[in-house]
N, C-alpha and C positions, 0 to 999 in steps of 0.2 A: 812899954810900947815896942821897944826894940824885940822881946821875946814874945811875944803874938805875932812878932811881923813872921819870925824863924818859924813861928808852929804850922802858918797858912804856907809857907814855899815849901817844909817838910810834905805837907800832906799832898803836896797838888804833883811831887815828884815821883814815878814808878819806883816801885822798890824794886831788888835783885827778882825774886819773885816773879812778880807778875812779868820781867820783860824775858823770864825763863819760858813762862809760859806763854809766853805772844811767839816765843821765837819756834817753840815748839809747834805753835799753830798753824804757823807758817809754814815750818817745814812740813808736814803733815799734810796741807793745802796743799802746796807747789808739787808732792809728791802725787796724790792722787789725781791732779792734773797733769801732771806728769806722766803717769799708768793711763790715765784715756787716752791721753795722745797719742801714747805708744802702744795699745791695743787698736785706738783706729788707723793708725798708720800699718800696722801688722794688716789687721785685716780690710783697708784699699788695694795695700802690696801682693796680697795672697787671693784676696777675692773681687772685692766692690771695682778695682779697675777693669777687669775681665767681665763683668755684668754689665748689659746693658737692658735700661728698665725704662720703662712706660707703662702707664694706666690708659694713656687712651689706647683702649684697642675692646674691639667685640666681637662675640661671636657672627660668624656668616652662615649660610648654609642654600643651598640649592631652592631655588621655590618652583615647583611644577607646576604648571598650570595644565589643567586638563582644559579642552577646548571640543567644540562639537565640529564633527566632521561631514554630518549631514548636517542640513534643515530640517527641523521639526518641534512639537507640543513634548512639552516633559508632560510623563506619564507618571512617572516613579524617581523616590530620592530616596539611596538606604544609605545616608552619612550624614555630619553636619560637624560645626567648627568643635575641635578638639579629641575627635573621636579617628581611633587607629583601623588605618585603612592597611588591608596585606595587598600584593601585585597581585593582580588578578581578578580583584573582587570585582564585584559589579556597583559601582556607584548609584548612575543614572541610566533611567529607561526612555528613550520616547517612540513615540508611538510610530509605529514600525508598518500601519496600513496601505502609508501611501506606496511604501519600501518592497514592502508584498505584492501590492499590484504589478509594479514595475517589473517586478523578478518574475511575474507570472508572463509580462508580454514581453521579455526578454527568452522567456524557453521559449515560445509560440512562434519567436521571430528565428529563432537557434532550430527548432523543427521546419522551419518551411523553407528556410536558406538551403538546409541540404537535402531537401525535397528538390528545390531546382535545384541545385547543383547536381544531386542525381540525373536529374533531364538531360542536363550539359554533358555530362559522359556522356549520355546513351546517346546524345546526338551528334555526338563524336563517331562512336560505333558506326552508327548508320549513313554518318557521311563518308566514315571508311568502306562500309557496303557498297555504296553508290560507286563509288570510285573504281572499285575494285570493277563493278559491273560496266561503268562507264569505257573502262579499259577494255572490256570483253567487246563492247561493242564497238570500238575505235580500230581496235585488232581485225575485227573479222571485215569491217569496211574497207579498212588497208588491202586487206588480201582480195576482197571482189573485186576493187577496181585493178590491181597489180594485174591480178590473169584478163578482166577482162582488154585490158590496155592492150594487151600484141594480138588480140583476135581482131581490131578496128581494120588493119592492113590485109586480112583476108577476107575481110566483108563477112567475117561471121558476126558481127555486130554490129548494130548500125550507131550511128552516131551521137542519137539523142537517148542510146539505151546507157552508153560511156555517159554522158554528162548525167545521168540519173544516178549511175554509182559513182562519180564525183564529186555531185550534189547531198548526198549519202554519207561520203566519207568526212566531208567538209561539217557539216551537221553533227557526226560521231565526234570531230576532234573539239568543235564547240563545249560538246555536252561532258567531255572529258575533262575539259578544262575549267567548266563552269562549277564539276565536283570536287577540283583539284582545289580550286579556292576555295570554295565551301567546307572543306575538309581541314584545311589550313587557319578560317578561321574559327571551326571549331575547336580546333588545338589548340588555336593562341590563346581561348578561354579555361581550357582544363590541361594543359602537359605543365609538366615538372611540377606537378603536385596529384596530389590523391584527395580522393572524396572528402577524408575526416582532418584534412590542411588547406583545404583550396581558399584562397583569399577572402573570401565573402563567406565563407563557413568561420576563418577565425577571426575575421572581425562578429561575426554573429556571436563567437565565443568569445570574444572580450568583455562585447557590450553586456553578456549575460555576467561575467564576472563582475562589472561594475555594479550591477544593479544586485547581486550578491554581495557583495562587499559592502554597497551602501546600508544592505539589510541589517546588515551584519553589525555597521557601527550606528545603527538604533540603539547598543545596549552599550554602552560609555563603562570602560574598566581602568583601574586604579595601575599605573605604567608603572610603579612603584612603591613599594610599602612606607607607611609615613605617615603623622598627622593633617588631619585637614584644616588649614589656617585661618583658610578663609573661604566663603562659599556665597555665590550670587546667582545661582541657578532658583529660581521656585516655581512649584508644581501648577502645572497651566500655561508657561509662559511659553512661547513659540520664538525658539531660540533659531537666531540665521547661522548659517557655513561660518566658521572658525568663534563660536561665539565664546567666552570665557565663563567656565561655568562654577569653576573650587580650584585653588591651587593646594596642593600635597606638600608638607617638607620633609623628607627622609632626615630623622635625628642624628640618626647612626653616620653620617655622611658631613657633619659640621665639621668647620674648621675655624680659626681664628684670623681677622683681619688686625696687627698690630699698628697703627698707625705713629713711625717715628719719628723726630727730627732729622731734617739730611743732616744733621752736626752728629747725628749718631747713627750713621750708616757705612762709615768709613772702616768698622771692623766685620759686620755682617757678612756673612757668608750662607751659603744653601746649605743645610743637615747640620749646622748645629743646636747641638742641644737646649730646650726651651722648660723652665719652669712658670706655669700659670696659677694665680687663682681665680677665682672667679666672687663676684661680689654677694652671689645666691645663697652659695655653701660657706661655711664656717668649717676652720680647720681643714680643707679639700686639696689637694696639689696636685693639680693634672701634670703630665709631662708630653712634649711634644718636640717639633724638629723645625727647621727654618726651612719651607718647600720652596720657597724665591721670593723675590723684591716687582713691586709692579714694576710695569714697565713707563709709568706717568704719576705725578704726586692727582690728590685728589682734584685740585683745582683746575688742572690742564684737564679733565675731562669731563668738567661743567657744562653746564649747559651755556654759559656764560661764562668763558675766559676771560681770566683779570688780564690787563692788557698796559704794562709799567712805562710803552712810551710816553711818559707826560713829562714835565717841568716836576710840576710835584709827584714826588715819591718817594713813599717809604716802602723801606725792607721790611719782608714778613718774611720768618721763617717758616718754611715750606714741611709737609707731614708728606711720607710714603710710605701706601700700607706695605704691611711685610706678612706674607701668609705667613700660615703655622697651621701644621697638621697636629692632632692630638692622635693620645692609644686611645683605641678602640674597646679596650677593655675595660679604662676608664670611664668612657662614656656608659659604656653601657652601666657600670653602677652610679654613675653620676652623672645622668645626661645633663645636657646645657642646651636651652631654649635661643632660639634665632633674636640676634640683641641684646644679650646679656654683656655687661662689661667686664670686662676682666684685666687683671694686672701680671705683666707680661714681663718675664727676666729674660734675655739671654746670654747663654754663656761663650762668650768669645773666646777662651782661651785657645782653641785650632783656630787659625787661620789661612789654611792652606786649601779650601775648596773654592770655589766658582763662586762670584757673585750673582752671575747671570748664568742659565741654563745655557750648555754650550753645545748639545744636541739637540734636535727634534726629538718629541715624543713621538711614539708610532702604534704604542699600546693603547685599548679601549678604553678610558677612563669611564664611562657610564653607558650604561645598553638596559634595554628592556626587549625583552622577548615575548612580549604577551600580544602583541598583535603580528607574530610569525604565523600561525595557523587558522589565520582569518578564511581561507581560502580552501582549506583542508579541503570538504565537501563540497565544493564547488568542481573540482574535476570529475569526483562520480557522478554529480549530477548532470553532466555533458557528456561522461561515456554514456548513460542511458538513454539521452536522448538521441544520441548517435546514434546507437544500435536499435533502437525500436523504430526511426524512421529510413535509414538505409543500410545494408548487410554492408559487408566490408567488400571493395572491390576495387580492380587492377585499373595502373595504367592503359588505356587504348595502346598499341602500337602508334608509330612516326614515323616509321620506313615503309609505308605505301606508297610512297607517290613515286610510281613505275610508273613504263608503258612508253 
């Protein structure tokens, strides 16, 4: 008994062996836990502390909305959702007849305006005629009765011949005076201007301009090159003044919204350098810059602000987006569609620029130039009608009223 008892405590006890090997295992463990630790504390030291990362964040990007500037029927639609529109193309048409009309009795009103306004000079001229003549006869009256006046004391004239050229001259200084303001307010209607200026000639030229202009934006053009998103224009419909017809999104123009914890906004800064990916591409690494920090987390600019004076409240940590501009180069090989999400590093290691923009901008950030020469042909078409209904001609004189 006694030696079975010795054989079961032999076996049940580690030999030298095995507890070589357990210790070796050990060490072996503790070591290569030991190397992670010390590679991730390497690289938090060297990198991961200077990164700051989030996944919420998505692409943005501009959305144009083209919108009708006259009333009218669509006539024509050369686009539709996904299809690349250049600046300049012609979209939409609508029908341009009633646009036509209008521009036909806007010339007809632009020729008869300076048909009378010609009149108004010329009745200018001839009130300066009058005048002039009115003086001649005022003059000569003056002078009959002067001489006659010292012939009464010699009885070389009798008395009722004196009050006939008194009566004479009284009548001449009337009809002088009656020119004098006639003449006056023929001026008040045409001086300090000329025929192809006078006030009712260029409102006649305005009103032709509008009604040219209006013509003009019967044909709806693409203010920007870009895909088409989205389109609610269709043919027949009789669309009113500012109506929403496609909005445009220029791809080339995207940026990213990073939305961060304020717990992780205490190193950010403008122009540091940003590593993205996006969740579309596989293997893809866009790089970009920090352009600035809103200026309100998303919530303060709801439609409906959370409002924490109550009793009850809890803390919610608050998101503020953080732009980021991407290369353009990138995009262009690897463009990124408006809402895609993307996973957003930045690298904090400079911290010496601006959190907040500490100048005004003053430069154009977006311009379209396609409706500059809406009006080009609009000023020939008012020189001709200029010239074909009055020749070019002078101011009347101002300095007549002598005598």
């Amino acid at each position: 008994m006694t030696s079975a008892n010795s054989d079961k405590e032999d076996t049940g006890r580690a030999t030298p062996q095995t507890l070589h090997r357990r210790k070796v295992a050990m060490l072996v463990l503790g070591g290569v836990f030991l190397f992670i630790a010390l590679v991730w504390g390497l690289y938090w030291l060297i990198w991961d502390r200077f990164a700051v990362y989030t996944d919420d964040a998505y692409v943005q990007g501009n959305l144009v909305q083209l919108m009708s500037q006259v009333p009218g029927k669509v006539i024509e639609i050369n686009t539709d959702y996904t299809y690349l529109v250049e600046q300049g193309q012609v979209l939409v048409k609508l029908d341009p007849v009633d646009r036509q009309i209008a521009l036909q009795y806007a010339k007809a009103t632009l020729a008869q305006t300076v048909r009378a306004v010609r009149q108004q000079f010329e009745n200018a001229k001839k009130a300066q005629a009058t005048l002039i003549l009115r003086n001649a006869d005022l003059m000569k009256a003056q002078l009959d009765l002067k001489r006659r006046t010292g012939l009464l004391g010699e009885r070389a004239i009798s008395r009722e011949t004196l009050q006939h050229y008194q009566t004479s001259f009284t009548v001449a200084k009337a009809q002088y005076d009656d020119a004098l303001h006639s003449l006056r307010a023929a001026m008040a209607i045409v001086e300090n201007s000329h025929l192809y200026t006078h006030p009712d000639v260029e409102r006649a030229k305005a009103n032709l301009k509008t009604a040219y202009l209006n013509l003009q934006r019967t044909t709806i053009v693409a203010p920007v090159t870009g895909f088409v998103a989205k389109r609610t224009v269709q043919i027949g419909q009789q669309v009113a003044l500012n109506t929403p017809l496609l909005a445009i999104v220029p791809l080339n123009e995207v940026w990213v919204d990073a939305n961060y914890k304020e717990t992780q906004l205490s190193k950010l800064r403008i122009n540091q350098p940003v590593t993205l990916y996006a969740d579309a591409y596989d293997d893809v690494t866009y790089h970009g810059r920090v352009v600035g920090l809103n200026a309100g987390t998303g919530a303060s600019f709801s439609l409906l602000p959370p409002q924490n004076a109550t009793g009850n409240w809890i803390k919610i940590v608050q998101r503020l987006p953080v732009r980021i501009s991407l290369d353009p180069k990138e995009l262009r090989k690897y463009p990124l569609l408006v809402g895609l999400s993307m996973r957003v590093t930045v690298d904090v290691h400079d911290t010496s620029g601006p959190r907040l923009a500490a100048l005004p901008t003053k430069k154009i950030i977006y311009a379209t130039d396609v409706y500059a020469n809406q009006l080009a042909d609009a000023d020939s078409v008012i020189s001709t009608i200029l010239q074909d209904n009055a020749p070019d001609m002078f101011m009347p004189r101002t300095d007549v009223e002598t005598g």
